[in-house]
Short mmCIF file of the C-alpha atoms (twelve columns), coordinates in Angstrom:
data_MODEL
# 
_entry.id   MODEL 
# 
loop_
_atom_site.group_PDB 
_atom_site.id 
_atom_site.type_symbol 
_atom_site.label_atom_id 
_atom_site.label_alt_id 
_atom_site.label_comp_id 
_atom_site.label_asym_id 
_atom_site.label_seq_id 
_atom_site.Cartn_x 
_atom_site.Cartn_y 
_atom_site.Cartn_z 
_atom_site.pdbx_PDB_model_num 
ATOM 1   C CA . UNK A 1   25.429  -17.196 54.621  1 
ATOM 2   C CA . UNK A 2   23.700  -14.364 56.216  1 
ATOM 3   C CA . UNK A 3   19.830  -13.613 55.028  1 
ATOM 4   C CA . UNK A 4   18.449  -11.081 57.335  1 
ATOM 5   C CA . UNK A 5   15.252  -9.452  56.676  1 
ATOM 6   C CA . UNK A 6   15.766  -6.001  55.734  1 
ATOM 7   C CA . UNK A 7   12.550  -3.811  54.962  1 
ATOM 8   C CA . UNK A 8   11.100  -6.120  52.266  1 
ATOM 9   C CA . UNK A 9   14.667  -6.951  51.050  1 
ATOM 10  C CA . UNK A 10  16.643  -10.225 51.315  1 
ATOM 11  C CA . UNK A 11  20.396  -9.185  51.045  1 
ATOM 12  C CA . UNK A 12  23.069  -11.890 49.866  1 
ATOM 13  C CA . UNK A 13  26.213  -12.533 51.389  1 
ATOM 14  C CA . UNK A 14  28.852  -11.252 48.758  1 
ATOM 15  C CA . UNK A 15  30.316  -15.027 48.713  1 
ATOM 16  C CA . UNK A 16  26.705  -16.130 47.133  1 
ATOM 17  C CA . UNK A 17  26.487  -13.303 45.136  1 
ATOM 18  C CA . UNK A 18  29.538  -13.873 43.816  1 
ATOM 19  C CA . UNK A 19  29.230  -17.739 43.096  1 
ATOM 20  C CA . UNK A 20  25.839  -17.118 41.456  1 
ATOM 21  C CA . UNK A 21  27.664  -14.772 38.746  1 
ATOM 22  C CA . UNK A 22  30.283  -17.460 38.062  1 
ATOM 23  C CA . UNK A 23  27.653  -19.648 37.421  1 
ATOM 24  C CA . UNK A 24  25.826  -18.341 35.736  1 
ATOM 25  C CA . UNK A 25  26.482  -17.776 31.764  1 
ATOM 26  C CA . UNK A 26  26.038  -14.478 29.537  1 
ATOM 27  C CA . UNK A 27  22.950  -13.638 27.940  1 
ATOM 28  C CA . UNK A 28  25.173  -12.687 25.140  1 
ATOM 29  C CA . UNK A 29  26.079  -13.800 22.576  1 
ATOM 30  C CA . UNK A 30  25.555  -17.378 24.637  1 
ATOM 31  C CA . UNK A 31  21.338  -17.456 24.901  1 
ATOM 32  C CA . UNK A 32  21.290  -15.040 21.652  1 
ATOM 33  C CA . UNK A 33  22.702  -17.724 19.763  1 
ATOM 34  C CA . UNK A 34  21.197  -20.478 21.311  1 
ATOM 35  C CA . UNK A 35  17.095  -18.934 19.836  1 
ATOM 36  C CA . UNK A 36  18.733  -17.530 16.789  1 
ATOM 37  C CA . UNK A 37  19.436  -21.247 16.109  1 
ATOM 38  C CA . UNK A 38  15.843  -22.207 16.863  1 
ATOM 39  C CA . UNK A 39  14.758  -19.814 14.977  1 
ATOM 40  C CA . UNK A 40  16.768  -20.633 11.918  1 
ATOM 41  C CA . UNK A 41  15.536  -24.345 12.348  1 
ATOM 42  C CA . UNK A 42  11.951  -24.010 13.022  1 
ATOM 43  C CA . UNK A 43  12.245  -21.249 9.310   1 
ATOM 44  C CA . UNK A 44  14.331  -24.654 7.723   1 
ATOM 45  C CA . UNK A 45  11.687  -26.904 8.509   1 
ATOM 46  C CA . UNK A 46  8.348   -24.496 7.558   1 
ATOM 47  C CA . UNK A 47  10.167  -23.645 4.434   1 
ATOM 48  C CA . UNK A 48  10.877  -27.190 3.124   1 
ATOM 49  C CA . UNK A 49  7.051   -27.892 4.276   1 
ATOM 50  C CA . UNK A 50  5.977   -25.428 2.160   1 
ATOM 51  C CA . UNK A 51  7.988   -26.291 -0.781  1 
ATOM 52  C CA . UNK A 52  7.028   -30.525 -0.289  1 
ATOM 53  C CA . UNK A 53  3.409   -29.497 0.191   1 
ATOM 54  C CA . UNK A 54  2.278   -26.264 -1.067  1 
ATOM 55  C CA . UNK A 55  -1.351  -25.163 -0.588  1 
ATOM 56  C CA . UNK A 56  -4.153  -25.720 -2.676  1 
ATOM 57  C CA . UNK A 57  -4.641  -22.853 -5.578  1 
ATOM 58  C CA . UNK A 58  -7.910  -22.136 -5.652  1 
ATOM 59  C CA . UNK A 59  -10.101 -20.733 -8.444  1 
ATOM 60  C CA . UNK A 60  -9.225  -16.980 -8.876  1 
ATOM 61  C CA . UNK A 61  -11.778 -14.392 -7.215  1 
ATOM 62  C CA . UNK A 62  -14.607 -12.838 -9.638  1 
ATOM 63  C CA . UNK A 63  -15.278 -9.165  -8.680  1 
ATOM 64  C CA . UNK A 64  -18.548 -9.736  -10.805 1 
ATOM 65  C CA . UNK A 65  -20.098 -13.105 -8.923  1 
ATOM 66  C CA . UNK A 66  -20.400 -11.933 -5.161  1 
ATOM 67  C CA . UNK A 67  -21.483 -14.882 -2.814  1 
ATOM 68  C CA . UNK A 68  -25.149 -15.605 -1.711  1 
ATOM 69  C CA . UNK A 69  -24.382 -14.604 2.077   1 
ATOM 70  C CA . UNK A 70  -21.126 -13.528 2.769   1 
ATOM 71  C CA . UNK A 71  -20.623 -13.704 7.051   1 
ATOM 72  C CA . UNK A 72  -17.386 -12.695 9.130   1 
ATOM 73  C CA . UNK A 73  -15.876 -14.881 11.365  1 
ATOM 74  C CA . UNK A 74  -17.355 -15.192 15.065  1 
ATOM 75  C CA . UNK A 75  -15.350 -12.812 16.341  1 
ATOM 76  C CA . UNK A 76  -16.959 -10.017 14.384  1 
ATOM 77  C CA . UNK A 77  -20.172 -11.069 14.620  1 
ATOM 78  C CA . UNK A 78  -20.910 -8.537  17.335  1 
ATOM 79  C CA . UNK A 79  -19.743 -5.887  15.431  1 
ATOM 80  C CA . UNK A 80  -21.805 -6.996  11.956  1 
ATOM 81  C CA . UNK A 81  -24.886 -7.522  13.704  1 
ATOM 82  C CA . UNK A 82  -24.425 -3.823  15.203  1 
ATOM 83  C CA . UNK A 83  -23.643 -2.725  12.170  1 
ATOM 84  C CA . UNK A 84  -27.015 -4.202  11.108  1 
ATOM 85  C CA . UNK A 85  -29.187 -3.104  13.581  1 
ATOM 86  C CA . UNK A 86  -28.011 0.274   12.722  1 
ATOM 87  C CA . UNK A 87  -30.001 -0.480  9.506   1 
ATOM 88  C CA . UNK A 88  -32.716 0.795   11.252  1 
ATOM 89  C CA . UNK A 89  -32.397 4.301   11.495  1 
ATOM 90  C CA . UNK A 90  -32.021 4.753   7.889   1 
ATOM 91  C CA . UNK A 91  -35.093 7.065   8.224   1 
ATOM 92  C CA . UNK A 92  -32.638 9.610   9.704   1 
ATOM 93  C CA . UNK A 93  -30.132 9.412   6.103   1 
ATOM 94  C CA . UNK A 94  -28.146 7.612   4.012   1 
ATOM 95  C CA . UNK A 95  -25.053 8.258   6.096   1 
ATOM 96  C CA . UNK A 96  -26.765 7.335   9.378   1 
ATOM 97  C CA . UNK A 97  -27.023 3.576   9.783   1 
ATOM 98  C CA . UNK A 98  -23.194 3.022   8.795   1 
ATOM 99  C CA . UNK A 99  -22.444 6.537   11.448  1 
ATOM 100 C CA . UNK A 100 -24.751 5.016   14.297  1 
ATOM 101 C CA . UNK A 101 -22.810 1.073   13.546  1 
ATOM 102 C CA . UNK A 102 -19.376 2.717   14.083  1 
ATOM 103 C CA . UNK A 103 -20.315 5.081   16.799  1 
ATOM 104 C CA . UNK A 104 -21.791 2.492   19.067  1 
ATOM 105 C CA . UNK A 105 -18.717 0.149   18.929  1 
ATOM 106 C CA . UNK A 106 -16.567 3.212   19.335  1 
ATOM 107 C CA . UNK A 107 -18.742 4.404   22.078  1 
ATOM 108 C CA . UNK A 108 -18.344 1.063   23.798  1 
ATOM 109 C CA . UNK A 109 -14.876 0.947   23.552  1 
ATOM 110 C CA . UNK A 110 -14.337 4.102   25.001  1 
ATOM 111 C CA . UNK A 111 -16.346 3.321   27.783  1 
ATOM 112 C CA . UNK A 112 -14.183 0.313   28.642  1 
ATOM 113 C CA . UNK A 113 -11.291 2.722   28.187  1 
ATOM 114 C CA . UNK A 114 -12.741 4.840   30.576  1 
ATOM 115 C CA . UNK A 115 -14.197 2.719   33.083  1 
ATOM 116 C CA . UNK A 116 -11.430 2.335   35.718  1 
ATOM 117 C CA . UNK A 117 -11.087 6.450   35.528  1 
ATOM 118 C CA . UNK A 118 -15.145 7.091   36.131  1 
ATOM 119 C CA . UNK A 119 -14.992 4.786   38.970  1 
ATOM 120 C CA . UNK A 120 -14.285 5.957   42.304  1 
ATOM 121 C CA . UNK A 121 -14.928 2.820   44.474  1 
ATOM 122 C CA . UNK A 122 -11.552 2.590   46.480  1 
ATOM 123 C CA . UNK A 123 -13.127 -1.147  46.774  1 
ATOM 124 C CA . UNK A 124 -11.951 -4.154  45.319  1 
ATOM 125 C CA . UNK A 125 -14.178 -7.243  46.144  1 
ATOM 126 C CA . UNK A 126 -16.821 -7.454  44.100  1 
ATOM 127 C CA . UNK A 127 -20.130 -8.099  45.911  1 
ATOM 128 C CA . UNK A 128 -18.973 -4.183  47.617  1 
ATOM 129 C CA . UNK A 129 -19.007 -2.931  43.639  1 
ATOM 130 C CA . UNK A 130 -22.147 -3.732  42.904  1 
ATOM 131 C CA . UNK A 131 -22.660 -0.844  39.690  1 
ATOM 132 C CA . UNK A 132 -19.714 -1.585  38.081  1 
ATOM 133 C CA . UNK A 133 -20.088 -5.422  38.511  1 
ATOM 134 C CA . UNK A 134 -23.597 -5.028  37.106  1 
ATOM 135 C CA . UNK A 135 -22.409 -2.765  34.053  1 
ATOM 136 C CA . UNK A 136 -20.131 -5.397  33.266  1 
ATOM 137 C CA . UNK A 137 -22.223 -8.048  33.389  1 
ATOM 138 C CA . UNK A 138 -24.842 -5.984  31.021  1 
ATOM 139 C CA . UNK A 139 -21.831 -5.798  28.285  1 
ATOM 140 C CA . UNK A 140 -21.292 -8.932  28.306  1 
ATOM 141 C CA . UNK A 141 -24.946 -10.416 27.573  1 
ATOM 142 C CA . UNK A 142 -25.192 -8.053  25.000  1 
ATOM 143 C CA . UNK A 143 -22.001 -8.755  23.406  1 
ATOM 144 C CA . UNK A 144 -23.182 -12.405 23.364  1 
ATOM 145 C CA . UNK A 145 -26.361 -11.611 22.596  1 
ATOM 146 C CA . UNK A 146 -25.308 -9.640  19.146  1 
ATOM 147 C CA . UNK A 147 -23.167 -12.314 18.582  1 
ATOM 148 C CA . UNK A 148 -25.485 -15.175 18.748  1 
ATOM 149 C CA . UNK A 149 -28.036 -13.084 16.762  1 
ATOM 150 C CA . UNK A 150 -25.518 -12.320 14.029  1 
ATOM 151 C CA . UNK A 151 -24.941 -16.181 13.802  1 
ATOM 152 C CA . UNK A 152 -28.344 -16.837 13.275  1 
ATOM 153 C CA . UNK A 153 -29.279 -14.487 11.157  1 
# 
């Protein structure tokens, strides 16, 4: 068996090569059927769950009764509390504070889009990056910051 390096390639000896493909088994329709099995299983066993045990019903939702404080999950607490401070330039219109909620998230989403392009630092180690490091850092306190206000409020 030869193994000589060869430019950042390890070549096989066609005796290997050729033992390792009659080894080896097909993907198809061996492996296909193999997960399609699993699949079919793990479906068997969440259906007949769901028929033994179904899930509570509930009493139906009134359009008419809306709750006392309705809040979103935590992960869109960030964006609700934006959404909320944008309550604040209502002075400018009716159409502003919902505008100014949207525009900031998109705004900050495009920046992170954008980030890697508007950055010209060829380095990679942080403490040499110190602007984009620092931007970063800045997003992230005030993403936890909304958050944490949004949960409190």
């Amino acid at each position: 068996m030869e193994n000589r390096y060869n430019g950042g390639i390890a070549r096989m000896s066609a005796k290997l090569e050729k033992d390792w493909r009659e080894e080896g088994e097909p993907f198809f329709p061996n492996h296909m059927l193999d997960q399609g099995m699993v699949v079919f299983v793990t479906l068997a066993i969440l259906v007949t769950l769901v028929m033994f045990f179904p899930a509570p019903m509930e009493p139906p939702a009134d359009p008419f009764e809306t709750p006392e404080h309705i809040k979103p999950e935590w992960y869109f607490l960030s964006a609700y509390q934006a959404l909320k401070v944008a309550e604040y330039f209502s002075f400018l219109g009716a159409w502003a504070p919902k505008a100014l909620g949207i525009l900031m998230q998109a705004v900050g989403i495009l920046a992170l889009i954008l980030l890697p392009f508007l950055d010209k630092n060829p380095e990679r180690h942080p403490r040499k990056r110190p602007v984009v490091i620092g931007i970063g850092i800045l997003a992230l306190i005030l993403l936890a910051a909304l958050t944490i206000w949004g949960k409190l409020s």
